[in-house]
Each structure stands twice: as C-alpha cells, then as structure tokens.
N, C-alpha and C positions, 0 to 999 in steps of 0.2 A: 456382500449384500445378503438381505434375511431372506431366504427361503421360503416362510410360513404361508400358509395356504391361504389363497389370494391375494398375494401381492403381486406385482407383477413389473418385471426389469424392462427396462425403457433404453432403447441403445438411437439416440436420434443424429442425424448425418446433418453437416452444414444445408443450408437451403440455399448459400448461395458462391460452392466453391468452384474453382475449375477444376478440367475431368482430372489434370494429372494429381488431383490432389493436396498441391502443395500453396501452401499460404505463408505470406508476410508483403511485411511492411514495405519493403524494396518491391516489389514485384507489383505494389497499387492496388492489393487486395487487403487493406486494412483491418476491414470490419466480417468476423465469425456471424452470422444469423443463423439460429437454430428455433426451431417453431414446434411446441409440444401441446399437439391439438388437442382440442376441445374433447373430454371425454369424460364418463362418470365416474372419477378416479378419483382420490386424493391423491398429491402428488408430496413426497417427502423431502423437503429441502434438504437435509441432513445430509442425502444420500447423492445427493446431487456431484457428479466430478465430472469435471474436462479433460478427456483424455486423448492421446495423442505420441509424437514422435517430434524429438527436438534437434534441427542440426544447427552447425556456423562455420560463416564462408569468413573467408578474408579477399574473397576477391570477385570483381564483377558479373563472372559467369559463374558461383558458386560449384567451383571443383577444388579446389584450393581448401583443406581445412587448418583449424588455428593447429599448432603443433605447442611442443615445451619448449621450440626455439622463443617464439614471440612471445608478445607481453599482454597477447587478447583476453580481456578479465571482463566477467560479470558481477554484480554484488552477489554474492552466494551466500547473503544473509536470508533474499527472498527468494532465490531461484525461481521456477516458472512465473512468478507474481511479479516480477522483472518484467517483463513484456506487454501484464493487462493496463493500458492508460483509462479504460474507461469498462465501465458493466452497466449497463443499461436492461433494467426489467420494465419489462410492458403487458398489457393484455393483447393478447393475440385476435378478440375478436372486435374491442374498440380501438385499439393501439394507445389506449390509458398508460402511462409512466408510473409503473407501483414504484421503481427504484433506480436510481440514477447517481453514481458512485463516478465522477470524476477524479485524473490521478488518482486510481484505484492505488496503482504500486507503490506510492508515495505513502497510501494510508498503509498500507500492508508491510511497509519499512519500520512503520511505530507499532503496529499492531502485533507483530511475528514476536519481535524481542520481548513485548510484553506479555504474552499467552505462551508462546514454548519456550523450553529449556534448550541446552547445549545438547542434551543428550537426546531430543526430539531431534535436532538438526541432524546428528549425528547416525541416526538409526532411522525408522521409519520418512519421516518429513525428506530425508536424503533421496531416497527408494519412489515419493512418491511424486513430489514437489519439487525434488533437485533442490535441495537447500544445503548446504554446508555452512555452518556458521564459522570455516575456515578458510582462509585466502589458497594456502595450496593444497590445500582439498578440493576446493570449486574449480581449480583450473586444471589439477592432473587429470581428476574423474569425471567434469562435464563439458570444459571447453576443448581441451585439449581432443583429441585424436592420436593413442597411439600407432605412428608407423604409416602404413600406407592404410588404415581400417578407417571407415567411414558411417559406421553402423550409429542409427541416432539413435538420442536418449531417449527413454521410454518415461512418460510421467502419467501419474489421474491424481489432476487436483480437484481437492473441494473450493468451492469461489464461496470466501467467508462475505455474508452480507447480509442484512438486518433479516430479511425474507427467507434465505434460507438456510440461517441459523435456528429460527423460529422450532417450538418442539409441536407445533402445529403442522396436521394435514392439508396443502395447498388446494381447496377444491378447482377443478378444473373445467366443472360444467362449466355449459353456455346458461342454465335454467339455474340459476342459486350460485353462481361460481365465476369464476374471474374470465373464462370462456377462453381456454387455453392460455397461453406464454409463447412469448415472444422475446428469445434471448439473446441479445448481440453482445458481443465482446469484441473493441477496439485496441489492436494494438497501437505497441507504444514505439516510436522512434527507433531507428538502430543505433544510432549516435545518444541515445538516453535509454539505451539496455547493454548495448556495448562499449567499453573504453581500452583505450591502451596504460600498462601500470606505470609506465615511464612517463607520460604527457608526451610523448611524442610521434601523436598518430599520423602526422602527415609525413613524417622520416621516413617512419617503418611502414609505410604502404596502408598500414591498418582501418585509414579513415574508410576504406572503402566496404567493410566486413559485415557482415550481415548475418541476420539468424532465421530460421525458417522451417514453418510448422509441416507437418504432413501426417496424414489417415487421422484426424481429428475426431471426436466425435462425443458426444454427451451420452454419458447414461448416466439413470435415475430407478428410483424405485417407486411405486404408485400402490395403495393398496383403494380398492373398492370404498366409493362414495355411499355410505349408507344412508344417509338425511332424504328426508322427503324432497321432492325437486320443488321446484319455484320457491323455496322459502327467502324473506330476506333475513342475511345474519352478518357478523361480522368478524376481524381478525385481524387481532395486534400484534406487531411485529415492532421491532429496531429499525431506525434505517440511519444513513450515513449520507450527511449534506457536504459537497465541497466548495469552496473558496478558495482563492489564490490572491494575494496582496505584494508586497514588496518593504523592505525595511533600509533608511540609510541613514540611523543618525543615532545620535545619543539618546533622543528621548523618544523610541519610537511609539508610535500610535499604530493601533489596528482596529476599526470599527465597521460592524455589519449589519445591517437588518435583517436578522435572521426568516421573520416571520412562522417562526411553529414554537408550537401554543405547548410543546411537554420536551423541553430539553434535558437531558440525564447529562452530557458533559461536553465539552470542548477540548481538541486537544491537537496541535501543531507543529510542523518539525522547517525544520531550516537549512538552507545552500545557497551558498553564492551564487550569484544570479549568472554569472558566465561560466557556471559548471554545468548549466541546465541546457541538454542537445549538444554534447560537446565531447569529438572521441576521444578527447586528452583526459576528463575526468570521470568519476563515478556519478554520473545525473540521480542516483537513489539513495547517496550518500546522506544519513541525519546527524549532521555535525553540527558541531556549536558557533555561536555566532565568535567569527574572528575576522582580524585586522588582516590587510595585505603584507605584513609586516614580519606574520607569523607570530603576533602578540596575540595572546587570548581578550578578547571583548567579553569582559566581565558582565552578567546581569546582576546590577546591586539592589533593584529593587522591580517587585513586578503588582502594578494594579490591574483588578479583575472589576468591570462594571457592567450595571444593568440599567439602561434608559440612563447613564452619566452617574449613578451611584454605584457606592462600593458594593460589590455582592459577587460571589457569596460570603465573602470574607469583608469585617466593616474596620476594615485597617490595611495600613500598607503590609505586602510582602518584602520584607528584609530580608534577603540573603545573604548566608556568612561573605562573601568576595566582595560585599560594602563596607564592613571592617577590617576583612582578612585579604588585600588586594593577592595575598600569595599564595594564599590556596587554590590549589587546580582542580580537586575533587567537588562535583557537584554538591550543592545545599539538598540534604535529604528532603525539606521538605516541597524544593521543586521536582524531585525524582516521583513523591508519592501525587502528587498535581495529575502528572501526565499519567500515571495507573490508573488516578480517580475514575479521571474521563475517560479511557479507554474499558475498562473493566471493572474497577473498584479494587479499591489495598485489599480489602478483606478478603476478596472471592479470587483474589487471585493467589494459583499454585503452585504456576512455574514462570518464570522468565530467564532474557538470558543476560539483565542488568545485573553489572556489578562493576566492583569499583574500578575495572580495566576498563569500561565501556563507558564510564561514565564520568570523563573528565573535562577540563574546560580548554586543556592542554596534552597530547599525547608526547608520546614519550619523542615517539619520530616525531623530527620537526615536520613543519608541512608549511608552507607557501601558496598564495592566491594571488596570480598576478592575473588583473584584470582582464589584457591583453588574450589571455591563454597561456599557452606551451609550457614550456618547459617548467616543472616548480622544484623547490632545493635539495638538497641530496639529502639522504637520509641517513639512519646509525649508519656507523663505521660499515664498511663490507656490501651496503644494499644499495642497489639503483633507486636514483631518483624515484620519490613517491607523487603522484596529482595527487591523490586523497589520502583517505585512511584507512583503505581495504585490509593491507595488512596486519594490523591491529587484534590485540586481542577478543576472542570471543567476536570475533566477526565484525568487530569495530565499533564506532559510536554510535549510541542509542541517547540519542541528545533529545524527547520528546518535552515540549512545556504546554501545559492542560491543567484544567479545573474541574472537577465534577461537581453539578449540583445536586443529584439525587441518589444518597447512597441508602437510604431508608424506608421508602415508598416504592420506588422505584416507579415515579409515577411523572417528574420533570416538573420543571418550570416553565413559565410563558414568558417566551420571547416576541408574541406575536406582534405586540405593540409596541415592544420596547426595545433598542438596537442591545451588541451586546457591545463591549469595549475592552481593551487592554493596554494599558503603558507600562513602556518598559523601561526602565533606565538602565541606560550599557556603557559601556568603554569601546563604541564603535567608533574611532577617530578619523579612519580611514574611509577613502571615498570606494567603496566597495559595498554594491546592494546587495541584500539580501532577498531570496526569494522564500517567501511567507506560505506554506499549504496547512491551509486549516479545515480542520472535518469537523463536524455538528453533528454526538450522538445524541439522536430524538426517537421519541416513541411514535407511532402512525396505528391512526385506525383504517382497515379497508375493510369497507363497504360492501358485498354485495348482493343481488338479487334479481326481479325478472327485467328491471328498470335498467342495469347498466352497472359497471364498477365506476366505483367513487373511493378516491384518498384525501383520509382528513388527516392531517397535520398540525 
C-alpha cells in the first residue's frame, strides 16, 4: 500500500466473529460483517483485500488434514474465490444495498480466465489468492499438508466488484457520503468448494471435509475527504447483477427482466445440475453443455434478444458445430461473446483461454450420471475423473456472453424491455443444466445531506 502523506491504512476485524477466531461454513458462522465507519475519508476500493489464514479438515473435529494420499481437490483456477457465495455492499449508516454480487465464485470462474494469464496464476495470483491454474499444483501446495505440518495458508485477496474496481475515492462521510460500509461476505458450501477427484466421496470418507478461515481481517487504504461537506454529488461505478435458471432441452430459452436502464454486457457459464453441492464433483467447474453419455451437446446456433427482438446482433448466431458436427474446438466467435461482456476483446491483455480450455469435448473422457458417483475412467494410467480439473491450463473456460457497449461505454436499456436468449443444442439427454448468468451494468450513486440513493 502507498505510503504518501495522508493516506491512511485501515486494518478492520470482523464485527461479528467468535473469540477463537476461527470461521466457516460447517461451524454455522457463514456470514464475515466488517463495518468501515463513517469518517472524512475517501476510501480506495483498489486497495481494498481480505485477508486472512486457510485450512482443510477431512473430518468432523477438524484435526485430520487432507494428505497426497486422498483425492481432496479444490478448483485452483479460483482459489480463495472458491469459497465467496455472495458479497454484499451496503451503507453502514442506511443499510442502502450499493452492491450485491450473488454466486460471486461462479462469476469469478469466468472472470479469472478472462482478465489473468497462466503466468498470473502461477506467480503472484498463487502467493496472494491461492490460484493455480494447475490440478497438482493446487493440491501439493494448498490442499495438501505435508507430513504431520498443519500450518495454514496465508492469502490477501482483492474482492473484484463494480465498487471497488472503480478508480474513484469511496466518500465515507455521513455529511456528502455513503456514511460508512457495511461489508459482509457469505461463504459458500463445503460440498461446492470441496470435492473428491475420484467421485467417490462417500468411500473415501471425504464427504465429511471442510475448510476453515482464521485471524481474518480487511484492510484498506483511505486518503483524506477534501470536498466541502453537505454537498450533493455523485459516483459511477460497474456493478454485477445475478440470476440463476436451469436448461433441459434442444431449444433452450432463457428470459429476464432485467430492469437497469445502462447494460454494457451479459455473460453466463454452465454445470450439471447434480454437480451443484456435491463432494463427488467440481460445483465451480465452467464446462460445456453435455449429454449423460459423454457426447458433446453441440450449440448450433445462439439468438440474443431485447423486448423479443434480435439485438444486438439482427441475425442468427451460426456456429461452425451446425455444419461441422465434428468439430470439438469452440466457434471463435462465441469465445469473443463471452470477452465482450465480461471486459471487451479489445481491452483485453491477458487471459488464460486457449485452445486446450476451450473445447466442446476434452480429451479425458468425462461422464454425468445423474444419480452422482462414480463417473468413467479416464486416459490410460489415471483414476477415474468427476469433472475436468485435470485438464489443461486449469480446465474449461466454457463462458457464452454478448456485450452491448464496446464504444460509449455508456449501455443499453433494459429497463423496460426483458432480455432473451435461444439456444439450439444436441442436449438429447435428460440431464439439466444449471444456467448462472451476471448482468454487467453501469449505476449511478447518489449522495448527499438527504441519504444514499442507487439509480440503475
């Protein structure tokens, strides 16, 4: 953090932990609240990290850690981002919602591959965030435990979110200012952070494993509020809407009333509906739509609407897999779709897509049986796979997205008008799909001596 005279480091402690400490999801303390009172401060989102200590039990009194015998894996495409289900920003002196980020981990699955490279994973992003975009990279160096040592991981993440990406000062008065913050962080499931790589977690004891935070703590950096007080004024930001639907057919439909008036993009990822909360698979896995069969479910064609017309595009999406049933490499230009909306092709200058991540078929077979357990063995020589962890470059980055505003960057109105998407697929098999879809929009907030206000 910057030094420079007057700024000033912000080290804030949960408001509402137990004394030993130690937080998770198994233990019925779900929810982090951290409250960054009301002061004459700007507050800099940029600088904003969660920091903290990471361990994992594999058993109900958490003494027991995972070893290199077992097969306890997390996706280490997101590391610690594996864990946030929800980020929720508020004003601390109305209890206002500036920002509310549902299946935060799930956005942060398409977002990570799209904005860093391999070599972010591999270097920094590892150090800070526990990321490995490598299957036994993520489980010697962060699940594992050598030996009889139990010492946890050390992380400080940044929480990427429209608000405090912003290259704007957060005012924090009560007099012209959002009147402090109010940050909670929901974790996410053990059974949809943790899985076993065999599918077979009720064998190997595993279903019962858990992961679990300790000496938590936010810091931030603030520099001094120089604006005259009571003024009213205002401050735009990004923010990130969620939805959740389901898919089960050849001609799937997806339709929302979004209701905000400056959309920049859309953009969605995809899982089996019985991988979702389940220690047998990857619950953060963005893989492409397939049959129970281990046939790829071809997308042959994808329409984009607004109010039931075509937009932004005023014609069908063809993808080559509507002529080319044999092609397994993704249609380029559904790969540049899901950049649009997340970032923009242009501005973007690293990711970690490429043609190993972004197939419609990988090379290891892979199985979805409804049921659960067990799914089919893999290349020659490897245990059975559930998902696709092992996989190159950290596996499938299977994102489908449209952006509408790569030039203004000022969005379109959705306020009136739903948005829609059809798809047509080779889903023959009775096997749903679970649909998470995010809505980047632009937000004005409001405020001044009267109260905060978000217009949308």
């Amino acid at each position: 953090m910057s030094s420079s005279a007057g700024n000033v480091n912000l080290h804030i402690t949960p408001s509402n932990v137990l004394s030993s400490g130690k937080i998770s999801f198994k233990s019925g303390n779900p929810v982090i609240q951290f409250i960054v009172g009301e002061q004459d401060r700007l507050l800099l989102g940029n600088s904003i990290r969660l920091v903290g200590k990471l361990n994992f039990w594999t058993d109900d009194n958490n003494t027991t850690a995972p070893t290199a015998a077992d097969s306890l894996a997390w996706d280490g495409r997101i590391g610690m981002y594996n864990v946030i289900d929800q980020l929720v920003i508020k004003s601390q002196a109305t209890h206002q919602v500036i920002e509310h980020i549902k299946n935060y981990n799930r956005m942060m699955a398409s977002y990570i591959p799209t904005t860093t490279s391999l070599e972010d994973g591999l270097s920094h992003l590892s150090q800070s965030a526990l990321i490995t975009p490598a299957y036994e990279a993520s489980k010697h160096s962060i699940v594992d435990k050598p030996g009889s040592k139990v010492s946890p991981n050390s992380f400080a993440v940044h929480l990427p979110c429209g608000l405090f990406n912003g290259t704007q000062g957060i005012p924090l008065s009560g007099n012209g200012g959002v009147g402090g913050l109010l940050i909670e962080i929901h974790l996410a499931p053990d059974n949809n952070v943790l899985f076993d790589r065999t599918g077979n977690a009720q064998t190997s004891n595993l279903d019962r494993s858990s992961y679990e935070l300790s000496d938590v703590y936010l810091a931030a950096e603030a520099v001094e509020d120089v604006r005259p007080p009571g003024q009213t004024s205002t401050f735009e930001y990004n923010s990130i809407s969620s939805y959740f639907t389901s898919i089960n057919s050849t001609n799937a439909i997806i339709n929302f009333n979004l209701g905000l008036s400056r959309v920049l993009g859309i953009f969605m990822n995809f899982i089996p509906s019985h991988m979702i909360n389940d220690f047998n698979y990857n619950g953060m896995a963005t893989m492409p739509i397939q049959n129970d069969n281990t046939a790829k479910a071809d997308i042959k064609q994808v329409v984009f609407t607004r109010g039931g017309q075509k937009y932004p595009y005023m014609f069908n999406l063809d993808l080559e897999q509507k002529d080319e049933p044999q092609q397994e490499l993704l249609d380029p230009q559904f790969i540049r779709g899901g950049i649009d909306a997340i970032k923009g092709f242009m501005k973007t200058k690293r990711m970690i897509n490429s043609t190993s991540n972004t197939r419609l078929k990988n090379r290891t077979a892979q199985a979805f049986v409804s049921g659960g357990g067990n799914s089919v063995n893999g290349a020659a020589g490897q245990a059975p796979l559930s998902t696709n962890n092992a996989n190159k470059d950290g596996g499938d980055c299977f994102t489908m997205g449209v952006g509408f505003d790569q030039i203004s960057n000022q969005g379109i109105s959705f306020a009136t008008e739903n948005f829609g998407t059809s798809i047509n697929l080779g889903l023959v098999s009775n096997l749903p799909h679970g649909v998470y879809m995010f809505c980047h929009a632009k937000n004005t907030l409001v405020f001044g001596p009267g109260g905060v206000q978000v217009l949308n």
